[in-house]
C-alpha positions in Angstrom: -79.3 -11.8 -58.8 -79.3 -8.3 -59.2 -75.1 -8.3 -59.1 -74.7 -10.3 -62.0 -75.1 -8.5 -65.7 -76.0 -11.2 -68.0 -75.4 -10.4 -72.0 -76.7 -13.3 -74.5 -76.2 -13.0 -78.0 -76.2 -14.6 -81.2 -73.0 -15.3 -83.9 -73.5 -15.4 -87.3 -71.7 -15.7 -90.5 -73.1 -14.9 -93.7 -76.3 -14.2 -92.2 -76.4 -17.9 -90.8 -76.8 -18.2 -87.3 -73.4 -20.7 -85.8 -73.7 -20.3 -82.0 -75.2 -18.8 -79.0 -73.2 -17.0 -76.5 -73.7 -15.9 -72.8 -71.4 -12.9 -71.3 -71.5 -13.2 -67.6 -70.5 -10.1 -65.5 -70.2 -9.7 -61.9 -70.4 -6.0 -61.4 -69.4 -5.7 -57.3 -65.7 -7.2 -58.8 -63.4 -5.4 -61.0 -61.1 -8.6 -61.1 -61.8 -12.1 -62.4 -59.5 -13.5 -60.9 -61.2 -12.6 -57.3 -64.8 -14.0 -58.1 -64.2 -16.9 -60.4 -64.9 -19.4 -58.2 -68.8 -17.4 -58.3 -68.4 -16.6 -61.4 -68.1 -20.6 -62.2 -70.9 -21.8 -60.1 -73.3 -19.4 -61.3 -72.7 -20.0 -65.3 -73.0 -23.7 -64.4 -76.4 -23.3 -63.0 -77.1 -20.8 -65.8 -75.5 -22.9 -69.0 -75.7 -26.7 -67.3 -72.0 -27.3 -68.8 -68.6 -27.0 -66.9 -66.7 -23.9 -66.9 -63.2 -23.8 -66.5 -61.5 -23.6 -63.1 -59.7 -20.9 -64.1 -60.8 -17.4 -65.8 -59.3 -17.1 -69.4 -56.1 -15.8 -70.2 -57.4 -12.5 -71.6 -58.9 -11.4 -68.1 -56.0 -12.5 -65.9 -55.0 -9.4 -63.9 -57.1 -7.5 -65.9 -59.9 -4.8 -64.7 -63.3 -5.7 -66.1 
């Protein structure tokens, strides 16, 4: 547990709150693409929805 960074936080517009979010961060990888498959199972178990089977577009090939 103690590898993963995990960053919740709240959006808001006009000083309504709209939505929850959860940032996920495995800090022994630099590269998504090498730990998604962890990366998936543990914000499933942490968020009880699917996550993609792929990382997003933004972090493809892209140090973290």
């Amino acid at each position: 547990m103690a590898d993963f960074w995990i960053r919740p936080g709240i959006v808001t517009c006009a000083g309504s709150n709209r939505s929850v979010t959860v940032e996920i961060e495995y800090a022994p990888s630099y590269f998504a693409d090498d730990c998604w498959p962890l990366m998936m199972e543990f914000g499933r178990d942490i968020t009880g929805r699917q996550i993609d089977s792929k990382p997003p577009l933004v972090m493809e090939g892209k140090l973290l």
